[in-house]
N, C-alpha and C positions, 0 to 999 in steps of 0.2 A: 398441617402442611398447607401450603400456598396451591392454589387448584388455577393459578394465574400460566401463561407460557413460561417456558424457561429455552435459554440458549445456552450451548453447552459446548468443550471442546469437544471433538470424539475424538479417536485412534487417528494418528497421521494427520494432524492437523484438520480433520472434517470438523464442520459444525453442523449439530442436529438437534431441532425445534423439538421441543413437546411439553406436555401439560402432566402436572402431577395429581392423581386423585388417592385419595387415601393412601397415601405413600405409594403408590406405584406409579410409575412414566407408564407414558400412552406417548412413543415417539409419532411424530408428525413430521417427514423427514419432505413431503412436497414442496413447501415452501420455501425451504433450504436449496433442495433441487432445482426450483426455478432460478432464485436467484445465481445460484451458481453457473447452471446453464448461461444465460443469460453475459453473464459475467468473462464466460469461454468465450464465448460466441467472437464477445468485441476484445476478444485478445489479451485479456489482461489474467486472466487463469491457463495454463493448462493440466490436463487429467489425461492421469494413466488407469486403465481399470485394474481392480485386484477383487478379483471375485465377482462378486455379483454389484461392487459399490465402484465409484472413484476416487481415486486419490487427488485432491487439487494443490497445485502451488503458483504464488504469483509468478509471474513473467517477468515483471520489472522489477529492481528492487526499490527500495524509498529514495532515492536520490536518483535512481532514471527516470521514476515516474515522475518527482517535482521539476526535473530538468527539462521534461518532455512540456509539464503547465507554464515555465517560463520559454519553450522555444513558440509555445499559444501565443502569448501574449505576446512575442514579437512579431510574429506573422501576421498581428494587425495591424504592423508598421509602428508599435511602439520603437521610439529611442530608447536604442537597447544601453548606452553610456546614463542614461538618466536613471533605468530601469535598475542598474547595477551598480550605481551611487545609492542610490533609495534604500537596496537589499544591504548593501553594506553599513547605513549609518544607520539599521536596526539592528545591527549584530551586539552582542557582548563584548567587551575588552579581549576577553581569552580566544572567541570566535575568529576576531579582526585577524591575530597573532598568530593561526592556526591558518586560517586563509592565505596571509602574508605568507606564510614555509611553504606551502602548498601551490601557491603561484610562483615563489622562486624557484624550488625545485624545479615545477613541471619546465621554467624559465634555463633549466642547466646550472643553478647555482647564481643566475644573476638577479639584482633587486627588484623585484617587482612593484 
């Protein structure tokens, strides 16, 4: 067996460090805990206790959090019409066509 670290899922979505010796884990769950603290701290996890451990889950989901990196990049006064041509002529065909429904809808049915 590998006597290298390992990261691991645990219960509830926890991850927890440790190293294996002779087939047995020797959890090392501080590292873990730092970063996760850390991670609280700036708002992007929160934790429920259950027992003696944490339970963590993001805050944002993937599309608040990427939404939140493009409202960054406008707030340095990027042109946001330039910025959003750009994103678009990286899309896929099926993407384009998925956005296109998704802005008429939000639009009432009109073409966007």
């Amino acid at each position: 067996m590998s006597s290298g670290p390992t990261v691991l899922p645990g219960p509830s979505g926890r991850c927890w460090s440790g190293s294996t010796t002779a087939g047995r884990s020797r959890w090392r769950t501080t590292p873990v805990q730092t970063v996760m603290e850390i991670l609280h701290r700036k708002e992007w996890l929160a934790r429920a206790k259950s027992g003696r451990a944490f339970n963590y889950r993001a805050t944002k989901s993937r599309e608040e959090y990427g939404a939140s990196l493009i409202d960054q990049v406008w707030a340095t006064g990027a042109d946001r019409t330039a910025t959003l041509v750009r994103l678009f002529d990286e899309l896929e065909p099926g993407e384009r066509a998925e956005l296109r429904a998704a802005l008429a809808e939000r639009a009432g049915g009109e073409r966007a």
